[in-house]
N, C-alpha and C positions, 0 to 999 in steps of 0.2 A: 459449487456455489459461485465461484469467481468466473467459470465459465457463463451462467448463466448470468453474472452481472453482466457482463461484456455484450452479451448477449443483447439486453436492457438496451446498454449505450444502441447497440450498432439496430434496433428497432425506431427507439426514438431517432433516431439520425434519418432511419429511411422513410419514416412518419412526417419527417419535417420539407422533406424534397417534395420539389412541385408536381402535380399529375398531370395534366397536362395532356400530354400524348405520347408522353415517356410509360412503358410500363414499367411497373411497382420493381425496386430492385429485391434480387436475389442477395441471399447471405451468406457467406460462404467464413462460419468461426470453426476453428482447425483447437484443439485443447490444448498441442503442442504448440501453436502460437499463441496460445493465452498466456501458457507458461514461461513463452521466452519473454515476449510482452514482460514479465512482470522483473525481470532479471535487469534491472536499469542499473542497481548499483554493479553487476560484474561485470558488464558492456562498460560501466564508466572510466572501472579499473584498465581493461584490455584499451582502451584508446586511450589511458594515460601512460599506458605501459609498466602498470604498476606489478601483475603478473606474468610470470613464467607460463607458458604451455602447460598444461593442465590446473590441476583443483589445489595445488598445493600452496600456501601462507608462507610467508616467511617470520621466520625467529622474529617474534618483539610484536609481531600483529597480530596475534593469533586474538586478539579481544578488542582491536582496534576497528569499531565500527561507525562508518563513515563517517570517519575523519575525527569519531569519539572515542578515548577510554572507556568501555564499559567491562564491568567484574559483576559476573554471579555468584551470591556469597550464603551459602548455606547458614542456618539460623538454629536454635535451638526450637523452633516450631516451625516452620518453612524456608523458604528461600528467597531472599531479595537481587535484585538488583540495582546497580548502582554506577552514576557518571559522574563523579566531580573532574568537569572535563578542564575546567578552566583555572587559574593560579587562586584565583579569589575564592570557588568555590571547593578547591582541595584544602584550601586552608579551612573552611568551614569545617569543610568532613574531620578534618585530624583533631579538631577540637572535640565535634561528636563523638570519634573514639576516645577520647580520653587523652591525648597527645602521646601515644607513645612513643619512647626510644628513636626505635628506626623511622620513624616518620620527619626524623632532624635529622637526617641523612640527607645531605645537599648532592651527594653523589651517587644520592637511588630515587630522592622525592626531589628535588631542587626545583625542576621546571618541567614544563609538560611535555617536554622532549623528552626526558630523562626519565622520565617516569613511563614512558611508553615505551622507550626500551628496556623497563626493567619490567616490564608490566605483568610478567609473570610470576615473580620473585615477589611484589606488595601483594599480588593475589595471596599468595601463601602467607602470612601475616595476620591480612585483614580475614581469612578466613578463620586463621587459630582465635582473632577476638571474635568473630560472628559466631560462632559455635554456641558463645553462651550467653549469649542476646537476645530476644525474641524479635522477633518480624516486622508487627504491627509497632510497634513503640519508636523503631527506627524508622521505617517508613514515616512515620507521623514528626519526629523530631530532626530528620534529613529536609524536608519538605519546609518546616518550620526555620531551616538555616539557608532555603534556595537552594538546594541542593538534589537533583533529579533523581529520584529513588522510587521504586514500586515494588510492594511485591508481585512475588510469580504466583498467581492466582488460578486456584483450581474453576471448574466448573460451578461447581457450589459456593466459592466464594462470588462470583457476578450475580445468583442470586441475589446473594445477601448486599451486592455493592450500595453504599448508600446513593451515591451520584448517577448509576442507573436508576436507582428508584426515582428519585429527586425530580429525574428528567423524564416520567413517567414511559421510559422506552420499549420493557416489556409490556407484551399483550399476552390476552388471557386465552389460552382453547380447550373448551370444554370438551373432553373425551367424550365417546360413548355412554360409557359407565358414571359420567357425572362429574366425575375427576378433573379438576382446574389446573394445569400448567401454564408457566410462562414462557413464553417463545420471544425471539428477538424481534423488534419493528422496527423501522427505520431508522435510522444514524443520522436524522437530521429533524430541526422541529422548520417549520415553514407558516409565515403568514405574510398573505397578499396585503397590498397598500390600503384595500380597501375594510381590512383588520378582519377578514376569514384568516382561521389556522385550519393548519393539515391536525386532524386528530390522531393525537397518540396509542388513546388507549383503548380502543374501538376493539372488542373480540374479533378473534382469525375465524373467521366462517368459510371452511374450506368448501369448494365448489362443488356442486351435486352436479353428478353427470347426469347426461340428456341422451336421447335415442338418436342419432348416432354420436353425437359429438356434444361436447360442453356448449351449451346455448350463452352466445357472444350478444351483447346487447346492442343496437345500433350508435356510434357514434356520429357523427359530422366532423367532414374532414377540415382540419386547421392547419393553414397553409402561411408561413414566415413570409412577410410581403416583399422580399426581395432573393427569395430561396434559388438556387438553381441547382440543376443535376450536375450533382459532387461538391457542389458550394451549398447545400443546405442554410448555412451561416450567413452567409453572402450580407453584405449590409448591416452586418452586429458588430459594433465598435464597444471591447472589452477594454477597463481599466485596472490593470494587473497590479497590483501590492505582493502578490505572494512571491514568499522566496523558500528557499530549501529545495525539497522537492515536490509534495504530494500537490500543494496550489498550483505550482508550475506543470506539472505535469498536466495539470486537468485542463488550464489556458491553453498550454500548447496542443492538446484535444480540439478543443475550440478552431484554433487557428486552425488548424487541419480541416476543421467543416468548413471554413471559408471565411471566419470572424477574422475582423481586424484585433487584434492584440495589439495597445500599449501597454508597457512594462516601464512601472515608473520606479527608477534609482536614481542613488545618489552615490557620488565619490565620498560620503562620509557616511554610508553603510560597508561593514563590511564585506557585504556578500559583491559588491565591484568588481575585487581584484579576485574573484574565486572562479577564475573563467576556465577551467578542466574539464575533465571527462562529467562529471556529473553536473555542471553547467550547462554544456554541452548536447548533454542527452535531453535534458528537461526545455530548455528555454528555446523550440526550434518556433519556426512561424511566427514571429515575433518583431514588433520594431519596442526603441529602447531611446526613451526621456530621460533625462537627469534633473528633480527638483527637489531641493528640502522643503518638507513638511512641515519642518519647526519654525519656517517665517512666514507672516502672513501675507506675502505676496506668491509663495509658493501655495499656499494654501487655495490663495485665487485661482490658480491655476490651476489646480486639480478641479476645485469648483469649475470652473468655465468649460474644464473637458469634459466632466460628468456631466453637464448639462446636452454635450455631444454626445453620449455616449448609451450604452445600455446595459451594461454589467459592471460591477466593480465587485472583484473577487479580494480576499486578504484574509492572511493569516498572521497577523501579528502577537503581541500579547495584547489582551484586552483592555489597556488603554493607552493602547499607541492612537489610535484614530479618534479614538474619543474626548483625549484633552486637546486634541489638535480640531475638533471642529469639523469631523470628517468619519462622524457614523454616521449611520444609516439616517437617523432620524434629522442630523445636518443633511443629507447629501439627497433625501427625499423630500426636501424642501425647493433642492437646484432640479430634480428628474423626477415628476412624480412617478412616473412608470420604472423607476430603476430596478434592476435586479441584483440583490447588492449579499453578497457570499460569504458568511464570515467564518473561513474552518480552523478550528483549536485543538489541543492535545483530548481536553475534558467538555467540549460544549461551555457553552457565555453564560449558563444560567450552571445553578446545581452549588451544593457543598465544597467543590471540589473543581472548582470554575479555574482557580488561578493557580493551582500544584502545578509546578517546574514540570514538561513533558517533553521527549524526543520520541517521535515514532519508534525505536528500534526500543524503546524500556517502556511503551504504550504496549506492543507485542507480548508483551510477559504479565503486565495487567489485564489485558483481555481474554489471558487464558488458552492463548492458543499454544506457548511456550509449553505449559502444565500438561500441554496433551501428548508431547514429547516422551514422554516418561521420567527417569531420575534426573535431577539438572544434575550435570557433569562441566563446572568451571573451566575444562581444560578444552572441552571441545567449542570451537567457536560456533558453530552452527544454532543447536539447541533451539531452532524457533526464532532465532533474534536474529541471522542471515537466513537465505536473501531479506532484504527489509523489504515486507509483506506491509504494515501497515500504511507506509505514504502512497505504494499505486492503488492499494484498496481504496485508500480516503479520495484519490485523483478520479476514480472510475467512479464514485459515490457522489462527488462534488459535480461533474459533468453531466449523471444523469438526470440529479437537483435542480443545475440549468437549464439543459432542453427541456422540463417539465416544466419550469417556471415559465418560458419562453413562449410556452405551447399555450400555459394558462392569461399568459398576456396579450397572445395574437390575439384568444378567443374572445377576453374580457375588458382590455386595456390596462388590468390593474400591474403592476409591479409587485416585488416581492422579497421580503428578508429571511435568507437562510442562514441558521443556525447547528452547524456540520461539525459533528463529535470526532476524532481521528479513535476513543475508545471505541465509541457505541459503531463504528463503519467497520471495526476489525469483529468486533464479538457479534455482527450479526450476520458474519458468515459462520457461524460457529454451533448452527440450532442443532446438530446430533448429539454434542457435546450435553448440551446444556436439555435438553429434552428426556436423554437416558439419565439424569442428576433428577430430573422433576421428576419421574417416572420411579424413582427410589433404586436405580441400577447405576456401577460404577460405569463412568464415561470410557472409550476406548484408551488407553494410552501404549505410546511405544509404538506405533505406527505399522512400524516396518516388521516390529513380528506380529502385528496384532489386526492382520487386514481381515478386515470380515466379510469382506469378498471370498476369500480361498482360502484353501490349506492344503500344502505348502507356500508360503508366499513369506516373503520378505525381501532384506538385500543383503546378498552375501559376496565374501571379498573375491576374489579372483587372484589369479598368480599376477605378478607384479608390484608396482609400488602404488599402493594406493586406488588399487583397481577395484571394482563392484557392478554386480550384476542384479538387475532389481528382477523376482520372478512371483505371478499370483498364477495358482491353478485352482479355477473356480467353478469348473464343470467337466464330465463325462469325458467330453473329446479334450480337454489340455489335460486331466489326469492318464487317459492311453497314451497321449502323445508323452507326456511325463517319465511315463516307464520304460517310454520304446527308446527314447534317448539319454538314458540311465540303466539300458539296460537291465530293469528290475523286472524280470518275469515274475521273480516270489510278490511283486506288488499286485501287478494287476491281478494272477492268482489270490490274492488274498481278499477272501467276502468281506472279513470287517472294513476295507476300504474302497468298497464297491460305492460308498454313501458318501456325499458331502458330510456326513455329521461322524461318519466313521473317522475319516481323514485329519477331521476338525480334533478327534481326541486322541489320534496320534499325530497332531502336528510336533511337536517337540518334537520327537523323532526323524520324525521326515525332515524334519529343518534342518538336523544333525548331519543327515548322510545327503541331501542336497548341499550344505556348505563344503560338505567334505570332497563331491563331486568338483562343485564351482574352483576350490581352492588351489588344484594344480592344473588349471587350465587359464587360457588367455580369457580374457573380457568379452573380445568379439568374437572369439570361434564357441565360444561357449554362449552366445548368441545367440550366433548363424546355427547352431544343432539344437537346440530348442523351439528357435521359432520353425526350423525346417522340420519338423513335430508337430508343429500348432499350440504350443506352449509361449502362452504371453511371456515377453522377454525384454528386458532394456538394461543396455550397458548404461552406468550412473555418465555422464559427461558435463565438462567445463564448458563455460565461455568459449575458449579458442574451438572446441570442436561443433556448437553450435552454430559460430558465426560462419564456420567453413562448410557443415551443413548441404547437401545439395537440396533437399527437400525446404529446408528453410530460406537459403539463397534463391531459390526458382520461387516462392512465397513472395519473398520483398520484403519478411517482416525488421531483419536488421539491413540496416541502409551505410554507404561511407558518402557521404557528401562530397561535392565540388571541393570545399575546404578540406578535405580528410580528415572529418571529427565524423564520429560513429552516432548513430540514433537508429530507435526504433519508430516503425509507423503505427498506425493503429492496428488494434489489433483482431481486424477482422478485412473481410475483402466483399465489394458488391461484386455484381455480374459481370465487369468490367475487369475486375484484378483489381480496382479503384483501391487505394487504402491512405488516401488524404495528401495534402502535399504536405511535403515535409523540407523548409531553406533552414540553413545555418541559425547560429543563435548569433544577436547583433551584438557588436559595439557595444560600450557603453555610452548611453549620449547618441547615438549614430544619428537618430532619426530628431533631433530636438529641432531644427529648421524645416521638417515635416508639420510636427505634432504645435511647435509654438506658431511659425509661420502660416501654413495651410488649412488646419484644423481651426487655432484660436483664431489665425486675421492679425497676427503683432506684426507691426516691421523690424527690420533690421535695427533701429535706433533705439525701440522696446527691448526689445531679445538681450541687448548689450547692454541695456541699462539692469536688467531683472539678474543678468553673469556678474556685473560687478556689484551687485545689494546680496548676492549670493543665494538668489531664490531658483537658480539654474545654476547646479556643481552636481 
């Protein structure tokens, strides 16, 4: 599913390049570049030097995600999760529990230092009260204190979500047999200026195939009036709000098609001084303003470049821009044709519009966590690393634009997207949620439960921390199986002549393949499987990624002029092409660009708007 998004992006992008007498580009998307593509937060660690060479955490971080305290905390009816990351909203939470004891512990809760190195030690605690608690009631009264909390939500629970229904995002497909399921639909609602909406709840009418091929209906081609080959963007001047990652992430997409990106901060936010690895990674192609929003001569000024501009992206909370005079419905008065982005934890409409959310406790609400198997508090992974939902939201929020871009060369009208970071996770999610409609449990447990193969899973290897991932899902990698396990009684054995034979001794097999993999190295234990024909892959970090020769000869990770690390996009034309990729700016860098060049102020304006403090 996340291949095929990318997929999406890297189509529209070669839809929007001029024809010309260029032929049509080639696409060249690699899986393992999708995958590493999506690895932003441990590219961000490795150029801050925050890990050792390999996969291993250090003491006190083992739940420390990006840059947050988060605890999964088993329930007396499920499982929650939870981030009182901050001093104001720990103090909420301890009240929630009841204030106990050790929570007046200045020398284990004090400050959020202190409690991130004890963070293992509160886990234990807060687990002995979650035990006899139920789920829903905490979820519901965390939320009511500001305080980020969701539960870990099966399959069956986004059924039943109220905020999905609300935002009408499933669609209906009628089986064969008559039978009505709901499937995931879009992660975003959309309506052009001229008040069409994208329909939400339209039935899936899957395509009836044609003698030879699926019959493609004629379009007419829509060409961006200032597009060039590799600069498709060429002449779209973006107005950036978004901060974190998943907004940034999607502008810096942009910039890479050829879009001018501004990126408007301030020295009195504090994402300014956060200029790291995961600055770094996200904020590339990009120039960089400084104005408050909360005076009205900064307000001017956002007005007067929106009026220059053609996208304005943001993810704020829902009335940052609005009591300021700078939603859509302000700012589509300055541009009628704006294309104006607004993406949130829960979507702008819905029950559940303004619940406290951080992408990595959105992952556990959309149920992608749930398909992990048992949550296990101790292991930090579980579905909530790598953080899966802000590149998902980034490559959702990108394709949103070029559609919209596409529908405004054709039509002139503009358009306001409304971009869920839940509904962009749970709609790569339709197995899950298809086998739950269908009356069957979902898969979980991944790694023993591939339904590809059997034998397949990932089993440890000798060393520390070593793992070998293996699926055998046909004829020739189960001979090959045997020949480099030496199992003659296998292949001899008829019951496991069958996929389905295999399937119902997989426990077994899994047994004496772990037990194979277990005193062997990673990579030799590789090298003799795949020299078999037996799919194989040693598990690998960061470090051994970015050293990689198959991914280095790619270009997908880059070290810049600056020596800060990013990735390109994540696909290649016919060329190797895979977008430009400069540093992330300054803060302020570009403000005698953006106020001088772009608005027409002089120098006399400029200095007077620094000392009213509408430029800080």
């Amino acid at each position: 599913m996340l291949i095929g998004l990318v997929g999406a992006n890297a189509a529209m992008t070669a839809l929007a390049e001029p024809r010309g007498e260029t032929p049509p580009s080639w696409l060249d998307i690699s899986a393992e570049d999708v995958f590493a593509w999506n690895l932003v937060d441990a590219l961000a660690e490795y150029h801050d030097g925050v890990l050792t060479p390999g996969r291993q955490r250090t003491p006190g971080r083992e739940i420390t995600i990006a840059g947050g305290l988060i605890w999964l905390l088993p329930c007396a009816d499920g499982t929650i999760v939870v981030s009182p990351r901050e001093d104001h909203q720990w103090e909420r939470w301890v009240e929630l529990m009841g204030n106990p004891d050790w929570a007046k512990d200045p020398n284990l809760c004090g400050t959020r230092a202190v409690r991130t190195a004890h963070a293992s030690e509160i886990g234990r605690y807060m687990r002995d009260w979650s035990v006899g608690v139920s789920a829903r009631p905490i979820f519901e009264a965390a939320q009511a204190a500001r305080v980020a909390c969701f539960p870990v939500s099966t399959a069956r629970d986004l059924l039943e979500n109220r905020q999905l229904a609300a935002r009408h995002f499933f669609r209906s497909w009628v089986l064969p047999d008559g039978v009505a399921v709901k499937m995931p639909g879009l992660p975003f609602t959309m309506r052009s200026s001229g008040g069409a909406a994208l329909l939400r709840t339209s039935p899936i009418q899957p395509p009836v195939p044609a003698d030879p091929c699926f019959a493609t209906p004629h379009r007419d081609i829509v060409e961006l009036p200032r597009a060039r080959r590799h600069a498709p963007l060429a002449g779209i001047r973006v107005v950036d709000f978004s901060w974190v990652v998943a907004g940034p992430m999607a502008t810096k997409m942009l910039g890479a098609l050829g879009a001018e990106i501004i990126k408007i901060e301030s020295s009195q936010r504090a994402e300014f001084a956060m200029r790291g690895g995961w600055f770094a990674g996200v904020n590339n192609n990009k120039r960089s303003c400084t104005i408050d929003i909360t005076t009205e001569e900064g307000r001017a000024l956002v007005r007067g470049l929106v009026a220059k501009s053609d996208i304005v992206v943001e993810n704020f909370s829902a009335r940052v821009l609005s009591k300021n005079g700078l939603a859509y419905e302000d700012l589509k008065a300055v541009r009628p044709d704006i294309v104006y982005v607004s993406a949130s934890g829960l979507g702008r409409e819905g029950p559940e519009r303004d619940l406290v959310a951080y992408g990595s406790l959105l992952q556990c609400y959309s149920g992608r966590v749930g398909l992990i198997g048992k949550a296990n508090p101790k292991l930090e992974a579980m579905g909530v690393m790598p953080a899966w939902t802000d590149p998902i939201t980034s490559l959702w929020e990108s394709f949103a634009i070029l559609a919209a871009l596409r529908h405004r060369a054709a039509t002139g009208e503009g358009a306001y997207v409304d971009l869920s970071m839940l509904e962009a996770t749970v709609a790569l999610l339709p197995d899950a949620l298809l086998h739950v409609a269908l009356g069957r449990n979902p898969p979980r447990d991944g790694s023993a439960e591939d339904l590809g193969g059997a034998p397949s899973g990932l089993f440890r290897c000798a060393g520390d921390d070593a793992w070998l991932a293996v699926s055998v899902s046909g004829e020739t990698s189960w001979r090959g199986l045997c020949r480099a396990l030496g199992r003659a009684d296998w292949a001899a054995d008829a019951d496991m002549a069958s996929a389905e034979g295999r399937r119902n001794a997989a426990e077994s097999l899994r047994e004496d393949v772990a037990a194979w993999c277990r005193v062997r190295d990673a990579l030799e234990a590789q090298a003799a499987l795949r020299s078999h024909g037996v799919p194989a892959a040693r598990s690998r970090g960061i470090v051994d990624l970015v050293e990689d020769v198959q991914l280095r000869q790619r270009g997908i990770y880059r070290q810049l002029a600056n020596g800060a690390w990013s990735i390109a996009l994540p696909w290649m034309d016919t060329d190797g092409w895979r977008g430009k990729l400069t540093p992330m700016p300054e803060l302020g860098a570009d403000n005698e660009y953006v106020f001088g060049e772009i608005l027409g102020l002089n120098r006399e304006r400029m200095a007077a708007l620094k000392a009213s403090g509408a430029i800080r």
